[in-house]
C-alpha positions in Angstrom: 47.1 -8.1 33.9 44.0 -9.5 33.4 41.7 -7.4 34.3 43.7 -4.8 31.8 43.8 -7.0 29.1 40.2 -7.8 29.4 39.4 -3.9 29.7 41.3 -3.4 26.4 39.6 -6.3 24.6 36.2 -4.9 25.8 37.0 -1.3 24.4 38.0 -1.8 21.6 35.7 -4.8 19.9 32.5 -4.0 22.4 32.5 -0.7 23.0 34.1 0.7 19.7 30.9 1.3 18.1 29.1 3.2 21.3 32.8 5.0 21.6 33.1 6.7 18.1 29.6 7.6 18.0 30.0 9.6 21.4 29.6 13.1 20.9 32.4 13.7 23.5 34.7 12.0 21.6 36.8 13.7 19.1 39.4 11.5 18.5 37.1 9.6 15.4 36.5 12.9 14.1 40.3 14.3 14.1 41.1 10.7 12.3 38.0 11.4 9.7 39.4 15.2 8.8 42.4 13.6 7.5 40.4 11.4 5.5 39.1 11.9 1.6 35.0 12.2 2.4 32.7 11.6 -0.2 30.9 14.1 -1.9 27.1 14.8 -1.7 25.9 15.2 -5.3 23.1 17.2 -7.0 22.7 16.3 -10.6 26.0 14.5 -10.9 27.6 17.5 -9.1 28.8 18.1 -5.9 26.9 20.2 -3.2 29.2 19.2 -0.9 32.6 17.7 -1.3 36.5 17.2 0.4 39.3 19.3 -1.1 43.0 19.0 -0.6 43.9 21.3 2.2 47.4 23.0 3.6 45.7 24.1 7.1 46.0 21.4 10.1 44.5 18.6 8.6 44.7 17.5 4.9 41.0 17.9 3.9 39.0 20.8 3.9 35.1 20.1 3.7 33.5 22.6 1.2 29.6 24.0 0.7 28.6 24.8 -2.8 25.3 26.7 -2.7 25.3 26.4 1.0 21.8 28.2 2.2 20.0 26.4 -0.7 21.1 22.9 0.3 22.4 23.2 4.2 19.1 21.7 6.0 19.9 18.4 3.4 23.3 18.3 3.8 24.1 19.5 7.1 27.0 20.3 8.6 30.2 18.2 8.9 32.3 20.5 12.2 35.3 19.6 14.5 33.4 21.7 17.4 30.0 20.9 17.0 29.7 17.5 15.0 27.9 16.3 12.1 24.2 16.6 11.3 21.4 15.7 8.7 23.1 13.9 5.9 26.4 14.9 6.6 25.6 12.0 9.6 23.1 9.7 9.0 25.0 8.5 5.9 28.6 9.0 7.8 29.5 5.1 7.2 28.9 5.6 3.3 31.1 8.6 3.0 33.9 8.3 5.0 34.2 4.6 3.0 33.5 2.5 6.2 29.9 1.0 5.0 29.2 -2.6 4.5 29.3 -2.3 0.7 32.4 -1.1 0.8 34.3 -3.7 3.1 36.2 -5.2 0.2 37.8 -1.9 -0.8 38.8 -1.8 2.7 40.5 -5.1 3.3 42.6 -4.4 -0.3 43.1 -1.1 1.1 44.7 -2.6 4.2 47.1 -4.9 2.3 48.1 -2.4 -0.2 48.7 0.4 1.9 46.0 2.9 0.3 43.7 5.1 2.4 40.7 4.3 1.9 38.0 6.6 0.2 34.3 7.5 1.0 31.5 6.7 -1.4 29.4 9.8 -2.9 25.5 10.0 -1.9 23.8 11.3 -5.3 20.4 12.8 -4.4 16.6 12.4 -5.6 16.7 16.4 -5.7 16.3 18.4 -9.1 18.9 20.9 -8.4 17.0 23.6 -11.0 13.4 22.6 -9.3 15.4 23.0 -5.5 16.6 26.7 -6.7 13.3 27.6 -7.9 11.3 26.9 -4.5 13.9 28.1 -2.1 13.5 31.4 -4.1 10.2 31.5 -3.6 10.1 31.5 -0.3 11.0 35.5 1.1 14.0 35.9 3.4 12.8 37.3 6.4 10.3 34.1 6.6 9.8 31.0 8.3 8.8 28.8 5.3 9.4 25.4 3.9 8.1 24.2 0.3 8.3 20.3 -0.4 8.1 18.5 -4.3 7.7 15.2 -4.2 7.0 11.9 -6.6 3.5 10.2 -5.4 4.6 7.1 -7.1 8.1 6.9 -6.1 7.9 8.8 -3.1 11.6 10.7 -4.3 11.6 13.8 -3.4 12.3 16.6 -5.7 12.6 19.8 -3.5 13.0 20.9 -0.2 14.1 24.1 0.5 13.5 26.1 3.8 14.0 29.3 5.1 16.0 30.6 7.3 19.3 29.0 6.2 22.8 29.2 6.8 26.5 28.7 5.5 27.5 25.4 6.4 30.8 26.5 5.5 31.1 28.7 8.3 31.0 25.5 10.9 33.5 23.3 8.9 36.4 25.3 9.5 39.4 23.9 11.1 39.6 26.0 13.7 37.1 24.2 16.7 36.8 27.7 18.2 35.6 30.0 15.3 34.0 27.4 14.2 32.0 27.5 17.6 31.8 31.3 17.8 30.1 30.9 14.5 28.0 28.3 15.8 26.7 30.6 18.4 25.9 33.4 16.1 24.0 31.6 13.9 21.6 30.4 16.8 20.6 34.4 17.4 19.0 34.3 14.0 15.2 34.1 14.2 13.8 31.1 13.4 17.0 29.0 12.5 18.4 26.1 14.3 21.2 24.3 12.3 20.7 21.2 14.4 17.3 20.5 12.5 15.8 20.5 9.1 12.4 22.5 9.7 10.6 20.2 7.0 11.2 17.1 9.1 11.6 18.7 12.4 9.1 21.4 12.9 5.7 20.5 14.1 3.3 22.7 13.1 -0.7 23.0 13.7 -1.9 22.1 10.0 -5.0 24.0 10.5 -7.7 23.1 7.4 -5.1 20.7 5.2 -6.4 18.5 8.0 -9.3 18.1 6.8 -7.8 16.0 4.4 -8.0 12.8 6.9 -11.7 14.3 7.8 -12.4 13.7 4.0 -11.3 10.2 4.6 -12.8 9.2 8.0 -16.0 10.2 6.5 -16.2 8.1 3.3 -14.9 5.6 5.0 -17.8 5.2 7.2 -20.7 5.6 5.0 -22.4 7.7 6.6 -21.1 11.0 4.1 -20.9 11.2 0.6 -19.5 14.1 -1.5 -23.3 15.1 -2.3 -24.3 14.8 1.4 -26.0 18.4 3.0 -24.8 19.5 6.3 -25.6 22.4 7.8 -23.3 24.8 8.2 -24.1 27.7 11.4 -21.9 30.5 11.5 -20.6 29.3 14.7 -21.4 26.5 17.1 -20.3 25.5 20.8 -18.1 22.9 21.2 -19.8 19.9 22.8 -19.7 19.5 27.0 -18.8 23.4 26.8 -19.8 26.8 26.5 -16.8 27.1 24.0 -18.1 28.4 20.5 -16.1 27.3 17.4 -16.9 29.5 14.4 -16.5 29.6 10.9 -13.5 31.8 9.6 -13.9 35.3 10.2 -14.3 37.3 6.4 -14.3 34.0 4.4 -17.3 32.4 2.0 -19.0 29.9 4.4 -21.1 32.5 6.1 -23.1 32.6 3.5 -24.3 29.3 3.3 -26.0 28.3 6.1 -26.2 24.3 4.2 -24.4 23.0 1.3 -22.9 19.9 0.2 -19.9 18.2 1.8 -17.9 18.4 -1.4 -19.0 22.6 -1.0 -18.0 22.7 2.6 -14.3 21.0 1.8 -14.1 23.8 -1.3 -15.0 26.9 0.8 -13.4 25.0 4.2 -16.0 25.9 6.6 -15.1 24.6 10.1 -18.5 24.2 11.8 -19.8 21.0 9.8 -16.7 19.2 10.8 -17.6 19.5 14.4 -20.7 17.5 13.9 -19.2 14.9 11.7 -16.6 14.2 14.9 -19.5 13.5 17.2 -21.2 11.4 15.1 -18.5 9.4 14.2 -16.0 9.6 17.6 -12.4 9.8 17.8 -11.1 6.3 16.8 -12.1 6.8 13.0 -9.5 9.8 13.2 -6.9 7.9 15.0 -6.9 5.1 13.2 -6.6 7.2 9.4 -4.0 9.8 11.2 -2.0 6.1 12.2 -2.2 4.7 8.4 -1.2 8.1 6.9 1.8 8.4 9.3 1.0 10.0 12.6 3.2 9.1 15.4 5.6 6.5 13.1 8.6 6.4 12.9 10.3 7.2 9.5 13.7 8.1 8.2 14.6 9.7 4.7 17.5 8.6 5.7 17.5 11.8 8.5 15.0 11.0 11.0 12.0 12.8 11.0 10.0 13.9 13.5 6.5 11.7 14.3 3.7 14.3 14.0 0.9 14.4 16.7 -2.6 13.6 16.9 -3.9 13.3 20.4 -4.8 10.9 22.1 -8.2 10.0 24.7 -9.9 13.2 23.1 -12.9 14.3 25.2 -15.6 15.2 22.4 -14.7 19.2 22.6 -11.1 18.8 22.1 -12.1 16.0 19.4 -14.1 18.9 17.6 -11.5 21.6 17.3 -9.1 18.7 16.1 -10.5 17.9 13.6 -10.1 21.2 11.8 -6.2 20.6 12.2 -6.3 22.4 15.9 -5.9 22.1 19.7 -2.8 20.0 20.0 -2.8 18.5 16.7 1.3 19.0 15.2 2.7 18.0 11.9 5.4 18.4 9.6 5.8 19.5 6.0 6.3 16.3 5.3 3.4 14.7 6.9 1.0 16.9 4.9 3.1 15.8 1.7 2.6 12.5 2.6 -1.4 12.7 3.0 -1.3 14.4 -0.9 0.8 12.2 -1.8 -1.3 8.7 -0.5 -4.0 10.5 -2.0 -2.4 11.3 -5.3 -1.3 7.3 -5.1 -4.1 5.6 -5.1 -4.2 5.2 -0.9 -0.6 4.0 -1.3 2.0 6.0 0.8 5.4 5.4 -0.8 8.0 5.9 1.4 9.6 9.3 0.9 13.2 9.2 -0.1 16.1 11.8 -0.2 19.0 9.1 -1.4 19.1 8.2 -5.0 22.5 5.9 -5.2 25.7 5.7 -3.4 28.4 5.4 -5.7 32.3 4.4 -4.9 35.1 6.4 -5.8 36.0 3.8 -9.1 31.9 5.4 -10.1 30.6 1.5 -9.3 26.8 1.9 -7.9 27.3 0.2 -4.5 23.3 0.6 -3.5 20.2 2.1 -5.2 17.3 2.8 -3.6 14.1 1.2 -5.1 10.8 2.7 -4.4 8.9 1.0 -1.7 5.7 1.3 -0.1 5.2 3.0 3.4 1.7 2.8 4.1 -1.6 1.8 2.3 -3.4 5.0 3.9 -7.0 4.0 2.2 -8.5 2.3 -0.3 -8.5 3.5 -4.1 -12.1 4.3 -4.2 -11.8 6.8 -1.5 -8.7 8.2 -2.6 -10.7 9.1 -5.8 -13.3 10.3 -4.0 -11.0 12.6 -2.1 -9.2 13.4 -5.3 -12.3 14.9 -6.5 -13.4 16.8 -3.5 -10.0 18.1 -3.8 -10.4 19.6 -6.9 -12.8 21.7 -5.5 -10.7 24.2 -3.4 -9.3 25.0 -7.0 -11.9 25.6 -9.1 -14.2 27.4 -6.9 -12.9 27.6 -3.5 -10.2 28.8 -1.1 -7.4 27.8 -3.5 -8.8 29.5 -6.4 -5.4 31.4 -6.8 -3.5 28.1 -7.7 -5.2 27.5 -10.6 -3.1 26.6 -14.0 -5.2 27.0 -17.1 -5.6 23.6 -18.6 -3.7 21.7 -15.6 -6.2 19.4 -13.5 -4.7 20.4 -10.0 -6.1 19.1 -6.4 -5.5 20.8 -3.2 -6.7 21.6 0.2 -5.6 24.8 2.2 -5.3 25.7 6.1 -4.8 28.3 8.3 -4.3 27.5 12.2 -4.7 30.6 13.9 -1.6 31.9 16.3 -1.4 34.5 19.0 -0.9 38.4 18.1 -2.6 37.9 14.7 -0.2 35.4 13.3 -1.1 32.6 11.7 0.2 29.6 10.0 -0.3 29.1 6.1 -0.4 26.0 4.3 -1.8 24.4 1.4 -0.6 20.7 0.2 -1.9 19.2 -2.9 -0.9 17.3 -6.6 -1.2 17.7 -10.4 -2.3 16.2 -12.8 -5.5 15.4 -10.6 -6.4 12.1 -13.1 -2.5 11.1 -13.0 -0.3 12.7 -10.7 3.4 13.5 -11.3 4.3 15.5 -8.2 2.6 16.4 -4.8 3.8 19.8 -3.7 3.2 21.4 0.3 4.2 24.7 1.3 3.7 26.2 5.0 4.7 29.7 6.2 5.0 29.9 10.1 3.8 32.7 12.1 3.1 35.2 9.4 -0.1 37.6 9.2 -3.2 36.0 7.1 -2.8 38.1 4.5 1.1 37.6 3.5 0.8 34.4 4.0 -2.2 33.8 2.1 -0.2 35.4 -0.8 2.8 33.1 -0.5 0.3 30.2 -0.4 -1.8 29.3 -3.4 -0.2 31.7 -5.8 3.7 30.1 -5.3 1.9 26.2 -5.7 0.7 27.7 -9.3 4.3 29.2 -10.0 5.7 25.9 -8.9 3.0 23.4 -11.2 3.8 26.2 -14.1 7.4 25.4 -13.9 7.4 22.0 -13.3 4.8 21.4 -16.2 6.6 24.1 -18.6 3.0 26.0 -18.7 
């Protein structure tokens, strides 16, 4: 009797947490269909939302716009769980959150069920339409819009997508078979948000931290001449690194580092890394966010810069290669420290969670993630940056009379893919948004078109030009 009674008390105050949370157990799940779940709001209007059903159980959990919103949201499923939003802020919308404790205890007296809280968003629903357009179907893309001084985030669309509706039907088995045939679309994993998930090689936009390293040691300026060889052979090796194949830099066997950043020659960079060593880099990929831990509130995934790099592999890291990986919203993140002063505000999905009788129960305040670097190189930086734009890889991104800073990159793939980024902010001299896009495994030449000339459509749009 004892031993049972013990057993019991041990389940269900000890172990109830660990329990629920088990992926194998469905019994919290069945009890949360029947339940009234908060919505998710964009704009003051629901994305996502519980309806009165007649099926098995009395709430039906409905999608509106679900491809445009899905990785944010997630999925809420009886056969293959909850992801994204849809889990990380379970507590707040199925009402059982510590701000919400009181409505449950008068709840309990009086009988009532108790109700989930809605989780309003930072997105611009009009903004989050326009990028998600931009990026062609058929693609693996992801365009991120974010506040510098805020760190809200404005945009994140990706493609491919999906209809979360299709896994929050009641039935557990089509809602599995639907499960299954979503994971033979190319590309697309509904389990993860490819803007926090996907690590990428950044190729060039890396250079960004180069940028930083350097003025920070003072031995580069913007004005300093390096020399700039076509191609040159990685140190301890007879590995030759080259300069990219058809672009400006073989032209100019010298110029300026503010010149080499513009026209992103590779080469110069190689001899910066063995002048200054690896720890420069890992210490300014640490500050900006490599290998930290952040959630937006969805976890994201730490991006990698390697570690004990012999001088060879130090070289072709440096250009944003060998096993350097990142997400979109690392490289957001370095333009937006940049854009800030050095100060990396945290970046931030969740505007307010509101309870059913509308009272705010918790706002989110903008607070600081990192200080990256120090003001005067984030203005030096800043104006490198500008660069790129005016006369340089990124010329295609230009807004007539919008000062815009930017850095591309292009990490070369297998089979003559590549992978296409740019990340960058406008105004240059006051910043209002810092905008990345990457296209994965696509041929130079699409990609290079989806690049620079969607970050002007975006800046046009968002600045009304």
């Amino acid at each position: 009797f004892v031993l049972c009674l013990g057993a019991l008390s041990y389940v269900q105050f000890l172990a109830s947490e660990d329990l629920n949370d088990n992926a194998l157990n469905k019994r919290q799940l069945f009890s949360e269909f029947d339940l009234p779940r908060g919505a998710i709001l964009v704009d003051g209007k629901p994305i996502a939302e519980s309806e009165p059903s007649e099926g098995q159980f009395k709430y039906q959990r409905v999608y509106t716009d679900p491809e445009l919103y899905s990785h944010l949201t997630g999925f809420y499923s009886l056969a293959n769980g909850s992801t994204q939003l849809e889990s990380v802020m379970n507590e707040e919308l199925t009402g059982q959150s510590q701000d919400q404790f009181f409505d449950r205890m008068i709840n309990l007296f009086s009988g009532k069920a108790t109700e989930g809280a809605s989780v309003e968003l930072t997105i611009d629903g009009e903004l989050q339409e326009f990028v998600y357009d931009l990026i062609p179907d058929g693609t693996l893309g992801t365009i991120i819009v974010s506040e510098p001084k805020t760190g809200n985030i404005l945009a994140m669309a990706s493609k491919p997508s999906y209809d979360t509706n299709k896994l929050a039907v009641h039935s557990s088995g089509q809602a599995a078979a639907n499960m299954k045939e979503l994971l033979t679309v190319p590309g697309l994993s509904p389990y993860r948000n490819p803007a926090i998930g996907n690590l990428t090689a950044p190729g060039s936009t890396f250079k960004i931290f180069d940028m930083v390293a350097a003025l920070e040691s003072g031995e580069y300026k913007a004005d300093t001449v390096l020399k700039n060889p076509s191609s040159v052979t990685l140190p301890g090796t007879r590995t030759p690194l080259n300069n990219f194949f058809g672009g400006n830099c073989a032209a100019i066997p010298e110029a300026t580092f503010a010149d080499i950043v513009a026209q992103s020659c590779n080469t110069p960079f190689v001899g910066i890394s063995e002048k200054l060593g690896r720890e420069p880099f890992e210490d300014v990929t640490e500050r900006f966010g490599f290998g930290q831990q952040l959630e937006i509130p969805m976890r994201v995934v730490p991006s990698v810069f390697p570690a004990e790099l012999n001088p060879a592999q130090l070289g072709q890291s440096v250009i944003g290669e060998f096993d350097v990986k990142a997400t979109a919203l690392q490289m957001n993140m370095a333009a937006m420290g940049i854009a800030n002063d050095g100060v990396i505000m945290q970046p931030n999905l969740v505007k307010q969670v509101i309870a059913p009788d509308l009272r705010v129960l918790a706002e989110n305040e903008p607070k600081e993630f990192s200080t990256a670097t120090s003001k005067e190189i984030a203005d030096q930086v800043t104006d490198m940056m500008r660069g790129p734009v005016k006369k340089g890889t990124a010329v295609r991104a230009q807004v007539p009379g919008l000062d815009i800073a930017a850095k591309t990159g292009t990490s070369v793939l297998k089979d003559n893919k590549v992978n296409s980024w740019i990340t960058g902010f406008a105004p240059a001299d006051d910043p209002q948004v810092a905008v990345t896009i990457v296209f994965e495994k696509i041929d130079f030449k699409t990609g290079s078109s989806l690049t620079s000339p969607n970050l002007k459509k975006i800046l046009e749009a968002v600045f009304n030009q």
